[in-house]
Every structure is written in structure tokens, then in C-alpha cells.
N, C-alpha and C positions, 0 to 999 in steps of 0.2 A: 274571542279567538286568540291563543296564543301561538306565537309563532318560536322554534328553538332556532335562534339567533346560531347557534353555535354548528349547526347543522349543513349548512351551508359554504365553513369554510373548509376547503382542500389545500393541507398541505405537503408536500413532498419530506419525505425524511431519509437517512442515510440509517440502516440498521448493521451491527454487524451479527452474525449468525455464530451463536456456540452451541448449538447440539442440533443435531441431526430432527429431531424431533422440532423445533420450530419448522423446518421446512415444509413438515406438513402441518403444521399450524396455520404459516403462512398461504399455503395448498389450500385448506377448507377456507379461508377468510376471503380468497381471490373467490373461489366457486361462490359461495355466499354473496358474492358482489360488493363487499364490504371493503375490500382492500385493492388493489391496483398493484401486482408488481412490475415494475418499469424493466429490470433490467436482470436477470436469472446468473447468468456466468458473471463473472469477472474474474478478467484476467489477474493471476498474480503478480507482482513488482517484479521486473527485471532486475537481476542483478545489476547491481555499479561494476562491477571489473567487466562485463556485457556490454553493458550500455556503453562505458565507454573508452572499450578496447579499440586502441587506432587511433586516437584522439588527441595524441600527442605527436610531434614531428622526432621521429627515431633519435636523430644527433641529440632532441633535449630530455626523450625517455631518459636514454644511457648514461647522462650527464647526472638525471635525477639519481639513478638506479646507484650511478658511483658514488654518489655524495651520504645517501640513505645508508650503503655497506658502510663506507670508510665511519661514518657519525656511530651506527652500531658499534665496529671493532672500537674505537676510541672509550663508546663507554664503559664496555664489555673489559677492557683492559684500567680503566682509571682504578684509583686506591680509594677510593671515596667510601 
């Protein structure tokens, strides 16, 4: 009797999805009972100016914000 060694092992994988047409790929392979999907939606990445708006204490925003303008006009204006 032989036994498939390889049969037995389950692993979890991360796929990402480009064409609409795997999803039903993925569809018949779940019904088939051949695949497992864990997790359908996922949400998209928040933005970073989202995420983390408010994050800073106002006095040291404006402090950044003056420092970022003044560094622009300075390069903006050099003969370089």
C-alpha cells in the first residue's frame, strides 16, 4: 500500500488576485472542496495623512510646517 506523504500537509498561503476571473476560479476550487478560502474582503490600506491626522501636538505641526516652507523658498531661490 502506498500512502501520498504529501497529501496530508495543509498549508495556509497569501494570494494576491489580478483578474477577476481567478475569483471564480477560486469559487469552483472552494465548491470542489479542494481549497478553503479563510478570508473574502480585505480591506484596503488607509492612507498615512488618515491614519495619522492629529498625531502631532499643533505648536510642533506649525513649527514642522514653518520649517518645511522656509527650507523649500531657500532652495527654490539658491543659484545652484
Amino acid at each position: 500500500m502506498y500512502i501520498w506523504n504529501n497529501l496530508s500537509i495543509m498549508d495556509t498561503v497569501l494570494v494576491k488576485i489580478n483578474n477577476e476571473k481567478a475569483y471564480k476560479l477560486l469559487e469552483g476550487l472552494e465548491e470542489l472542496e479542494v481549497i478553503t478560502v479563510l478570508k473574502k474582503n480585505i480591506e484596503p490600506k488607509q492612507k498615512l495623512s488618515e491614519k495619522y491626522a492629529g498625531k502631532l501636538p499643533t505648536k510642533i505641526a506649525d513649527e514642522l510646517q514653518n520649517y518645511v516652507t522656509k527650507s523649500r523658498e531657500e532652495w527654490n531661490n539658491s543659484s545652484i
